[in-house]
ROFI-865843 format. One line per field, with one value per residue (C-alpha): residue number from 1; residue in three letters; z, y, x. Coordinates in Angstrom, 3 decimals. Layout:
# ROFI-865843
k	[NUM	...] $
r	[ALA	...] $
zz	[Z	...] $
yy	[Y	...] $
xx	[X	...] $
END
This chain:
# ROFI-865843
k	[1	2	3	4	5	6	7	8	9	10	11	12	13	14	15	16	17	18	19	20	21	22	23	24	25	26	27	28	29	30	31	32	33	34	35	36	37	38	39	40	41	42	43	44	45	46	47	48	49	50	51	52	53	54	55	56	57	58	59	60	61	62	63	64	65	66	67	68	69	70	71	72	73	74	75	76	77	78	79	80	81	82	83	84	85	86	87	88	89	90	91	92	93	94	95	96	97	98	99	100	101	102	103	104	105	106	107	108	109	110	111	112	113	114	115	116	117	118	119	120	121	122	123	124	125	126	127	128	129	130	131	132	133	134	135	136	137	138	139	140	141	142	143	144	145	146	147	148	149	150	151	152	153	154	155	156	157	158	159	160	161	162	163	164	165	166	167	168	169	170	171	172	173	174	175	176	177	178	179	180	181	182	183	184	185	186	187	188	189	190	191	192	193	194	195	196	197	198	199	200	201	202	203	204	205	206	207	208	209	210	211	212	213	214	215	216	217	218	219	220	221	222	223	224	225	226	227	228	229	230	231	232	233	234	235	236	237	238	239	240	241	242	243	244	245	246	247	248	249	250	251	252	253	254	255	256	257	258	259	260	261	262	263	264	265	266	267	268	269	270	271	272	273	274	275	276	277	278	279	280	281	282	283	284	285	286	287	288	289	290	291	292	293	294	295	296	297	298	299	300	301	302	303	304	305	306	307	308	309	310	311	312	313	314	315	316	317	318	319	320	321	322	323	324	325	326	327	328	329	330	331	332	333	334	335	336	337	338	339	340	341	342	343	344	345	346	347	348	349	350	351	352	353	354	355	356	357	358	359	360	361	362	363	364	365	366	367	368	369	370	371	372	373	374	375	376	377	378	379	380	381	382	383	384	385	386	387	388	389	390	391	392	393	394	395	396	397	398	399	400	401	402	403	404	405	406	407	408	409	410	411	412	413	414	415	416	417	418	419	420	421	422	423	424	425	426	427	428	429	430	431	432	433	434	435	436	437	438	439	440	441	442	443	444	445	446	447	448	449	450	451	452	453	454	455	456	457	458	459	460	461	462	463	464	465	466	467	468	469	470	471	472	473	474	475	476	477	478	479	480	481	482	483	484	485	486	487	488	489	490	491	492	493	494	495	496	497	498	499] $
r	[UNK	UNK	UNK	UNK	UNK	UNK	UNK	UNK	UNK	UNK	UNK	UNK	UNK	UNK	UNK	UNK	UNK	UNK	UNK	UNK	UNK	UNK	UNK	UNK	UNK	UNK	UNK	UNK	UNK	UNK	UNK	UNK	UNK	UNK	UNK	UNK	UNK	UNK	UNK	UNK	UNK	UNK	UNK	UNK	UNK	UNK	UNK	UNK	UNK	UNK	UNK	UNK	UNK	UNK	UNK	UNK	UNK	UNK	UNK	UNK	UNK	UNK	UNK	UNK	UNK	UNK	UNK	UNK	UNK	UNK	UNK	UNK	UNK	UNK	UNK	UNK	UNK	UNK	UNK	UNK	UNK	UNK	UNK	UNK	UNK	UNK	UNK	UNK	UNK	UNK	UNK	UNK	UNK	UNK	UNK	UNK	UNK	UNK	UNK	UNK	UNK	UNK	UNK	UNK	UNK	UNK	UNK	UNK	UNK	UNK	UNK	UNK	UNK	UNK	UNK	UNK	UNK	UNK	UNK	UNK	UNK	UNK	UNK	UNK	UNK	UNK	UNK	UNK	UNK	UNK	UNK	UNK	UNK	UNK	UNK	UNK	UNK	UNK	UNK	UNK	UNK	UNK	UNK	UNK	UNK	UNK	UNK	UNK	UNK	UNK	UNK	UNK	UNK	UNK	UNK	UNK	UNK	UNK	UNK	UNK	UNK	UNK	UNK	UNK	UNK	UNK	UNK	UNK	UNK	UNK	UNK	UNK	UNK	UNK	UNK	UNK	UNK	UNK	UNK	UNK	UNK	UNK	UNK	UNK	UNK	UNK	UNK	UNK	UNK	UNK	UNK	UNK	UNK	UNK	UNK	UNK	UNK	UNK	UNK	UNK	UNK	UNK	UNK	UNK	UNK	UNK	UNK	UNK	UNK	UNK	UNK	UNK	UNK	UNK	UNK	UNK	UNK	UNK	UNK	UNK	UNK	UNK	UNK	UNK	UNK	UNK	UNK	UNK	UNK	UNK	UNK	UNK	UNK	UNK	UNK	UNK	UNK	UNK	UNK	UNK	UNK	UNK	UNK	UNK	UNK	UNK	UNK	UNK	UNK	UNK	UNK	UNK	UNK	UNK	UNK	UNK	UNK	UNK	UNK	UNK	UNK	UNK	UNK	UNK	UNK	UNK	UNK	UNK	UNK	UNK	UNK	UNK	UNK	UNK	UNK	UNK	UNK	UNK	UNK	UNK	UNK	UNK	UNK	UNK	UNK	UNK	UNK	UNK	UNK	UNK	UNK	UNK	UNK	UNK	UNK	UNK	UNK	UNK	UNK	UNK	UNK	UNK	UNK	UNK	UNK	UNK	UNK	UNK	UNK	UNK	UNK	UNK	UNK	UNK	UNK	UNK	UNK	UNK	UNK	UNK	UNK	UNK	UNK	UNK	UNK	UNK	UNK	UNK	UNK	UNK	UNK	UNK	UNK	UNK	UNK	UNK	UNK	UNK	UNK	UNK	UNK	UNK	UNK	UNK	UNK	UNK	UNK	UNK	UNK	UNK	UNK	UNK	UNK	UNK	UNK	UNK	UNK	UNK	UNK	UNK	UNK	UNK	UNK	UNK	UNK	UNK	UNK	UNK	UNK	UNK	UNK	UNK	UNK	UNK	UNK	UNK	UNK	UNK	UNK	UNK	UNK	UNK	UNK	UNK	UNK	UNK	UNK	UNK	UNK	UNK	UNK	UNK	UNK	UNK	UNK	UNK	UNK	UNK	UNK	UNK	UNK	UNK	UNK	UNK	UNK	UNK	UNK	UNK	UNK	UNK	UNK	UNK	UNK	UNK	UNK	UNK	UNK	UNK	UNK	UNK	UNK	UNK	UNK	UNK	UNK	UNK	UNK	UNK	UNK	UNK	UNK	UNK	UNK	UNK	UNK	UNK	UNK	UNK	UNK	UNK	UNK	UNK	UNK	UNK	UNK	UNK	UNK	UNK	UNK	UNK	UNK	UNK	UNK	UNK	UNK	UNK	UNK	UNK	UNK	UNK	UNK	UNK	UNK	UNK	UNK	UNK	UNK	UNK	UNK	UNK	UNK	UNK	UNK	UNK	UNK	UNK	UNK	UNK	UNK	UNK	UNK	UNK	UNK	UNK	UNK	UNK	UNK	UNK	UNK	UNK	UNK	UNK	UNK	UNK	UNK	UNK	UNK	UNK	UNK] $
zz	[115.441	113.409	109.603	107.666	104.125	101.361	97.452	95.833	95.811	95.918	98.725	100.866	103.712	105.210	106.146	106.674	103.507	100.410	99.135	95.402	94.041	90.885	88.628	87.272	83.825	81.771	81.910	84.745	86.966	85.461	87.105	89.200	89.873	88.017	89.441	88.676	86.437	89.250	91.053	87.956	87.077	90.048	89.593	85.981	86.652	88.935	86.898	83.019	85.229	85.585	89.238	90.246	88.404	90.281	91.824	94.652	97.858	96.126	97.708	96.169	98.208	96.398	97.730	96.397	96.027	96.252	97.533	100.833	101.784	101.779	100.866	98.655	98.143	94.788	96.126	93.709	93.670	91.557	88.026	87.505	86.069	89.718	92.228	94.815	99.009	99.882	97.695	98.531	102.641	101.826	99.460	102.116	105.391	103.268	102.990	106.457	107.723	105.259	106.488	110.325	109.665	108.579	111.523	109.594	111.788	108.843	105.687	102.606	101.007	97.380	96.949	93.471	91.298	90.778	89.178	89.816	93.462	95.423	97.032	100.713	99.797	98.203	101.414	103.814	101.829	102.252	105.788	107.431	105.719	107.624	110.437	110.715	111.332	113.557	116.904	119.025	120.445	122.746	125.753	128.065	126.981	129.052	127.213	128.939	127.140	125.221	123.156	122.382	120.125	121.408	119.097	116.726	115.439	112.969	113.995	112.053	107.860	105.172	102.503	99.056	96.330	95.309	97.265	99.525	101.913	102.501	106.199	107.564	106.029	107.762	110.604	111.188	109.925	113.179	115.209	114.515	115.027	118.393	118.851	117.552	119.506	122.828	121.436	120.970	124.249	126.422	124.274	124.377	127.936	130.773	131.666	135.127	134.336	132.269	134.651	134.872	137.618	135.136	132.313	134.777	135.453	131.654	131.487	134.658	132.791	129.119	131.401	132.558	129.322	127.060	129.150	126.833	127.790	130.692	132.284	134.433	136.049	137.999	140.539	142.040	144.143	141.244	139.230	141.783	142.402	138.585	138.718	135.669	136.321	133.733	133.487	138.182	137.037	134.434	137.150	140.072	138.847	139.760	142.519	140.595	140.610	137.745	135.834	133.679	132.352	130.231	128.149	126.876	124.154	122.832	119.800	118.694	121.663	119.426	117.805	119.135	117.154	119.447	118.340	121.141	120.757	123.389	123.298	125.300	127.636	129.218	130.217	130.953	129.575	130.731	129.356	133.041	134.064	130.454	130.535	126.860	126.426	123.681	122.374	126.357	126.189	123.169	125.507	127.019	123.631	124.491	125.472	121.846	121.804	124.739	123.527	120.426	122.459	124.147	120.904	119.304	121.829	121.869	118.134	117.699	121.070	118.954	115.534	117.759	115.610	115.547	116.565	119.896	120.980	123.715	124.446	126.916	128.119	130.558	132.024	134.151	134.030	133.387	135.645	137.174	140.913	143.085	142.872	139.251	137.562	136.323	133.128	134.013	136.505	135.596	136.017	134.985	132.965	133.552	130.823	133.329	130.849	132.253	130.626	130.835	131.074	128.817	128.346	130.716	127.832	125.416	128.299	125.947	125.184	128.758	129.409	126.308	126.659	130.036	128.686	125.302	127.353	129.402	126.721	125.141	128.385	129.929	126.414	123.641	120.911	117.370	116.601	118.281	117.463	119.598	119.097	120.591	119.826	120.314	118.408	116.858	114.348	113.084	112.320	110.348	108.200	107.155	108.750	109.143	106.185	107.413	110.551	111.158	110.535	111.389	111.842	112.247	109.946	106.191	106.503	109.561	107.927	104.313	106.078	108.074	104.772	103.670	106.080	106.289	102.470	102.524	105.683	104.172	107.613	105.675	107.223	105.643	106.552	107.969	108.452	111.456	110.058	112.179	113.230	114.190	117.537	117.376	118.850	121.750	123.324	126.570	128.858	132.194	131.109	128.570	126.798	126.492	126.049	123.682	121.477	120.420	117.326	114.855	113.296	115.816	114.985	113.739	116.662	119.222	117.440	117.561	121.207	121.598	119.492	122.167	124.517	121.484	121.641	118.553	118.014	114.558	115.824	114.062	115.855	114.983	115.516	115.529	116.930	114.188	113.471	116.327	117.535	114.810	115.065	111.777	110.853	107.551	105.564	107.551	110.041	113.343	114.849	117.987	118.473	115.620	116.729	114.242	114.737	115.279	111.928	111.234	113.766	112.794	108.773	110.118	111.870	109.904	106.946	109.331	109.749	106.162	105.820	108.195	106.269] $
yy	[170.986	168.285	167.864	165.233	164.565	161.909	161.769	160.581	161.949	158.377	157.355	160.030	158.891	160.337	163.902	166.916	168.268	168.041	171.688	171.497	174.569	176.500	179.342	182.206	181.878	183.989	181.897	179.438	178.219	176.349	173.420	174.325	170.571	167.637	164.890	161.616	161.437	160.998	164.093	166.054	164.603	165.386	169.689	169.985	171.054	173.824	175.423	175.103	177.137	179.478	180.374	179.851	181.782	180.713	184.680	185.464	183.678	182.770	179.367	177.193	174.103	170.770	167.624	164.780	161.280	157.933	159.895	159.633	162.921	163.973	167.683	169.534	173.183	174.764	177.573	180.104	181.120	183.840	184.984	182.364	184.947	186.844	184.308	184.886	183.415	186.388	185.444	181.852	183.286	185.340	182.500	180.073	182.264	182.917	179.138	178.931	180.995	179.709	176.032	176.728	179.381	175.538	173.785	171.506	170.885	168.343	169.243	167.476	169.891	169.505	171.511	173.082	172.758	176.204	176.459	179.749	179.378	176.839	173.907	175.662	178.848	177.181	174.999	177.907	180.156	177.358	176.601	179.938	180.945	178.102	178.581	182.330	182.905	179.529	181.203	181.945	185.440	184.564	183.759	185.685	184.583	181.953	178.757	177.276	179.532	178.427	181.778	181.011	178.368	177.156	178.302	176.155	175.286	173.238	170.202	168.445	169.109	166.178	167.846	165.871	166.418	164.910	166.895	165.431	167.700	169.056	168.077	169.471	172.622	172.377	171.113	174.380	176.682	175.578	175.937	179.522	180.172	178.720	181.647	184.270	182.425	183.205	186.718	187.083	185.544	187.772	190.683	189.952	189.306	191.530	194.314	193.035	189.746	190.395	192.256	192.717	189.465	187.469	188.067	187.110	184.072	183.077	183.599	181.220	178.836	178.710	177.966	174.910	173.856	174.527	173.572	175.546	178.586	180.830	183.829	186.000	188.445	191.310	192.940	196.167	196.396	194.711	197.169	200.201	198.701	198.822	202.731	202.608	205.771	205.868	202.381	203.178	206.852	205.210	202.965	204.957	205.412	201.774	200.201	196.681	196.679	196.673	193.720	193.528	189.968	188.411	185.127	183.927	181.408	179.820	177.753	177.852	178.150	178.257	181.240	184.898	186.033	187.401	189.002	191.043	191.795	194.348	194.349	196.479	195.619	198.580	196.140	199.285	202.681	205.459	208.085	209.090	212.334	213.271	211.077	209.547	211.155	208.569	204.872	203.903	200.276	198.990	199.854	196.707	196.120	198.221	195.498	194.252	194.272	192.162	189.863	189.350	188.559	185.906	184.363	184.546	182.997	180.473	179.852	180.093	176.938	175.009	175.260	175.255	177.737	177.525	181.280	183.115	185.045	186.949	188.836	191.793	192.883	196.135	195.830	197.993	199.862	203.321	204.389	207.417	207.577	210.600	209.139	209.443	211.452	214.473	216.304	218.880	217.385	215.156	211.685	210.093	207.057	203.991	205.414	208.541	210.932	213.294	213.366	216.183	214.180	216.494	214.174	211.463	209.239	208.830	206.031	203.136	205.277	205.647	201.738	200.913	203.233	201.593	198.349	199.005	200.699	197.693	194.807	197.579	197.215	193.782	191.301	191.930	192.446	191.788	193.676	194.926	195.408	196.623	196.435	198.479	200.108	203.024	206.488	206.905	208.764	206.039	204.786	208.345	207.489	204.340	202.738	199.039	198.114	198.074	198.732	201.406	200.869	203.102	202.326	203.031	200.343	200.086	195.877	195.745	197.492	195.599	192.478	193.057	194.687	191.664	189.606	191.472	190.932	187.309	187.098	189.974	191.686	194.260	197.690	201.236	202.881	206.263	209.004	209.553	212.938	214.809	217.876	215.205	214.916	218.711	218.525	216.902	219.353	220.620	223.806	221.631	218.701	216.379	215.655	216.237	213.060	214.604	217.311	217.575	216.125	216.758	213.659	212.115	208.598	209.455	211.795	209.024	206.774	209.406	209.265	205.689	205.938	208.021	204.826	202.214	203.365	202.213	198.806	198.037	198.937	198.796	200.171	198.817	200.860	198.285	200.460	200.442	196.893	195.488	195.721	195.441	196.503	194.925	191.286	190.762	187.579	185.737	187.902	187.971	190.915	192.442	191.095	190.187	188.749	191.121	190.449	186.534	185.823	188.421	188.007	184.333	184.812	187.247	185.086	182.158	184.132	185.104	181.603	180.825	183.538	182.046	179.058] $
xx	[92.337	93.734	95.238	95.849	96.811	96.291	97.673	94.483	91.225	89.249	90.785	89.396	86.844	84.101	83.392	81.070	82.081	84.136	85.373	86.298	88.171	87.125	88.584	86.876	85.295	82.814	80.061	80.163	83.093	86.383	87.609	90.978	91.479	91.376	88.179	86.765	83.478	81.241	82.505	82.385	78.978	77.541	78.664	78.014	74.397	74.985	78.107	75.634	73.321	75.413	75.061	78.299	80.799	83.938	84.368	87.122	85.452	82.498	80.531	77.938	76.726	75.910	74.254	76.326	75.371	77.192	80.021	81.988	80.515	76.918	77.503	79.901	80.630	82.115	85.060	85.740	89.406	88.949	91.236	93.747	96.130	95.950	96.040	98.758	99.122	97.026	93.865	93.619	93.468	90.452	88.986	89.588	88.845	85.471	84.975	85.630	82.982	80.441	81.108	80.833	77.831	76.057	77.839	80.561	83.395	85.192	86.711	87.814	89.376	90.937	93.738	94.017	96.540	98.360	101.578	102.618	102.467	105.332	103.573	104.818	102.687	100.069	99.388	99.997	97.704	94.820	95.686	95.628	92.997	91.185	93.163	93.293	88.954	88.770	88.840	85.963	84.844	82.247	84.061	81.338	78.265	76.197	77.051	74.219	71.742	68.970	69.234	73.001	74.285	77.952	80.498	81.143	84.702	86.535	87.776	89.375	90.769	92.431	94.038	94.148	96.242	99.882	101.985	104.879	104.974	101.490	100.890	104.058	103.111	99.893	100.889	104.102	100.597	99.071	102.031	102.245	98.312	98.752	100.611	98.315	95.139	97.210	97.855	94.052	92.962	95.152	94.219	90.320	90.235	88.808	91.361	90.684	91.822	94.952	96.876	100.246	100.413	98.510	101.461	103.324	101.823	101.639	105.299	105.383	103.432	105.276	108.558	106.918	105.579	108.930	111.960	114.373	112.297	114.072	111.723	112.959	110.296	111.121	108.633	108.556	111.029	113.466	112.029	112.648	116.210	117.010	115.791	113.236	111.816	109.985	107.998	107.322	106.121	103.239	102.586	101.496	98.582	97.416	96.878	98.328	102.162	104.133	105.524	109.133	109.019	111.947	111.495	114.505	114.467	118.104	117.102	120.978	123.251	126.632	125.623	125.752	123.001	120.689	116.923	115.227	112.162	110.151	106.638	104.512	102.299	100.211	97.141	94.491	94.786	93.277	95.157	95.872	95.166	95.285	92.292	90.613	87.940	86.227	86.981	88.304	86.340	88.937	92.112	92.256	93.976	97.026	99.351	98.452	102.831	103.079	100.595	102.673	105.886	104.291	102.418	105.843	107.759	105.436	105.479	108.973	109.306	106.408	108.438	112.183	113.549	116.964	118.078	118.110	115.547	114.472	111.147	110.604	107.807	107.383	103.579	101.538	97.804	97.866	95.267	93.639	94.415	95.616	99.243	98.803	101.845	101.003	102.171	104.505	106.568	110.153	110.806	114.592	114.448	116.584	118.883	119.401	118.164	115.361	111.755	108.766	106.295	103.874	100.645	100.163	98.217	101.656	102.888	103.710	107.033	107.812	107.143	109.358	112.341	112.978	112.607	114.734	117.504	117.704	118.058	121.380	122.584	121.988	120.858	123.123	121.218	122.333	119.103	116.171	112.351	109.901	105.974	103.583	99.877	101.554	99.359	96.559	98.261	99.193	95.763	94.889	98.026	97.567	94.590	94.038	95.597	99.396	101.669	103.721	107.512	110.419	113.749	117.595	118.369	118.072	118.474	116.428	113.904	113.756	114.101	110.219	108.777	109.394	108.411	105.434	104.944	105.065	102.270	100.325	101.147	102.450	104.661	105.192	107.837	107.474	110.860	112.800	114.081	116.719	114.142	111.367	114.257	114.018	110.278	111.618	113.555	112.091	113.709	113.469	114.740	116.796	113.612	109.471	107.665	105.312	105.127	101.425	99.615	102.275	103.665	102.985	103.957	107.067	108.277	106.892	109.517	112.019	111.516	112.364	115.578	116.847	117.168	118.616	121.773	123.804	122.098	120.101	116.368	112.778	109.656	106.567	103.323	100.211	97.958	95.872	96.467	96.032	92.148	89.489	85.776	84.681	86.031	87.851	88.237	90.216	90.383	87.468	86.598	88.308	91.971	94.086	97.213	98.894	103.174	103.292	103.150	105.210	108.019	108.157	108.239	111.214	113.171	112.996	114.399	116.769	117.795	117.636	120.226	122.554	122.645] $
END
């Protein structure tokens, strides 16, 4: 994939397309962009008909003539009054899809002049919208088949317009969806594939590729030296070993500032002996957290960020096996507290608390985050429209609603009220892992705050963000990438703060 930019619209060379932006009007479409006679000429028939009305994603393809490009197509933006960084993604990811639908892998694309907008949003909104949908889903099917089409991608995108800094803002766009393509890929993949050794592997890899980039990976017997109960008792139940994999990335060695971010990375889940009894074929998606730890990592070594970061990621199956633990019995965590295990299919908490306890003790966190598809009441409470946030921290927390504002990622914060820690309790040990369907979310968090200790911590529950059956916009179906974005928009405000 390749950008490029240029000032002035005649100077443009040939392509597959040239996209010219439009506003809403009553009758017909209103120009968004100033354009040379010819250009203008050559649209005027199709807007006096009135079939193109300049709507939010709308499309209307043009032949053009003694023009650099063969084709046009009209993009409506929508209301003027209304446009926002959010809109232009779903006018663009719309575009998107319409251009590679007719196989055109080259874009002139005007960008429209929009003063309410900053020239960095209005160039991010227009490149991740193209950016965002260009990512292929058909990894299994014969390529080689004369019923199959190959995918087809875009290639290659000049934006035109008078702004100085357009194709770095591009250019840091793609960065970042570098990062949520490798999320995808290791979330789309065959469980069988993306095992915990695989991560492993990929963390292997990333060293080699970003030399500022320091993984550490512990295997079983680290992990059985280090005493995470907890992470070895969700593990049994596979005949893979487990994986604890630390990336550390040190983007400003002279500061203590330290973000740690723990992502989890169950790569199969069967529920265990508590085994799902529906929906089992989408779990391959429940190391969605992981898969955000490495995309951000690998953003934030593509962009160098100038903070520290590190990313953890606990990773094993949660399989059915006689070895299997079973709900009832009492494993001790890494922390030394006890746990009931009560249903063998609320693992990710057992997987995280091991891993959370061990970045208080061993990482020094300034602040820590962890991200994991952790209930499914979190998808009856707010569905696919935002992640679950909850949090020990009143700054921690603002600071991701925000972030998640700005990259339409958005978080709702959910309570972590006192008697939420009351449903914990258990008779045979220091705590229950699960206390049945009643706020679920919120008490799974409550869980995990138990192994934080005193540091500034935000949960994140994607696990109705994470996987989607139906594409959106900008957004294809299956694996989202949901957190890269968001982690990044984070830390770079962090940054921004530090001056």
């Amino acid at each position: 994939m390749e950008f490029g930019h240029i000032a002035q619209i005649e100077k443009r060379k040939e392509s597959d397309i040239l996209v010219i932006p439009f506003w809403k009007g009553k009758k017909h479409g209103e120009w968004a962009v100033s354009l040379s006679p010819s250009l203008t000429t050559s649209c005027f028939p199709a807007l006096e008909s009135g079939d193109f009305k300049g709507k939010e994603g709308e499309t209307l393809f043009l032949y053009l003539k003694d023009q650099p490009e063969k084709r046009a197509v009209l993009l409506g933006l929508g209301a003027n009054e209304k446009i926002s960084t959010e809109i232009l993604r779903r006018c663009y990811g719309s575009l998107l899809k319409a251009c590679l639908s007719r196989k055109f892998q080259a874009l002139n694309v005007i960008i429209p002049k929009i003063d309410a907008l900053t020239e960095d949003s209005l160039v991010s909104g227009i490149s991740e919208g193209l950016l965002l949908p260009n990512y292929p889903i058909e990894r299994y099917k014969q390529q080689d088949s004369e019923e199959l089409d190959p995918p087809v991608l875009l290639k290659k995108v000049i934006l035109i317009g008078p702004y100085k800094h357009a194709l770095t803002i591009a250019e840091k766009c793609f960065a970042i969806a570098e990062g949520v393509y490798y999320a995808r890929d290791l979330v789309n993949g065959n469980a069988d594939d993306i095992t915990p050794q695989y991560l492993e592997a990929c963390a292997r890899g990333l060293a080699n590729q970003f030399p500022h980039l320091k993984v550490t990976l512990f295997d079983k017997k680290r992990i059985e030296k280090e005493k995470m109960g907890l992470l070895l008792a969700v593990n049994r139940g596979s005949h893979l070993d487990p994986a604890f994999i630390i990336m550390e990335y040190k983007g400003n060695p002279k500061s203590k500032d330290h973000t740690v971010i723990v992502g989890k990375g169950i790569t199969y889940d069967t529920g265990g002996l508590n085994i799902k009894t529906v929906n089992m074929e989408t779990m391959k998606c429940d190391m969605g957290g992981g898969a955000a730890c490495f995309g951000t990592i690998i953003a934030a070594c593509n962009l160098q960020l100038k903070t520290n970061i590190t990313v953890v990621i606990p990773s094993t199956e949660n399989s059915v096996d006689a070895k299997s633990f079973k709900p009832g019995d009492v494993y001790i965590s890494y922390l030394g507290k006890s746990v009931e295990m009560t249903n063998s299919d609320a693992e990710g908490r057992l997987v995280l608390a091991d891993a959370l306890a061990y970045a208080v003790a061993h990482l020094h966190p300034t602040r820590l985050i962890d991200i994991a598809t952790l209930t499914g009441g979190i998808d009856v409470a707010l569905g696919a429209e935002a992640t679950g946030l909850m949090s020990n921290d009143d700054a921690l927390s603002n600071a991701l609603v925000l972030a998640g504002a700005n990259t339409f990622e958005r978080l709702w914060r959910m309570p972590l009220y006192d008697e939420y820690r009351e449903k914990l309790k258990s008779d045979i040990a220091d705590m229950k892992s699960w206390n049945g369907r009643s706020a679920t979310s919120c008490v799974a968090a409550m869980f995990i705050k138990e192994f934080t200790g005193n540091i500034p911590w935000a949960h994140l529950d994607i696990a109705s963000t994470a996987y989607m059956i139906e594409p959106k916009k900008y957004q294809p179906k299956y694996a989202t990438g949901v957190g890269v974005r968001l982690m990044i928009e984070f830390l770079e405000n962090l940054i921004a703060e530090e001056g």
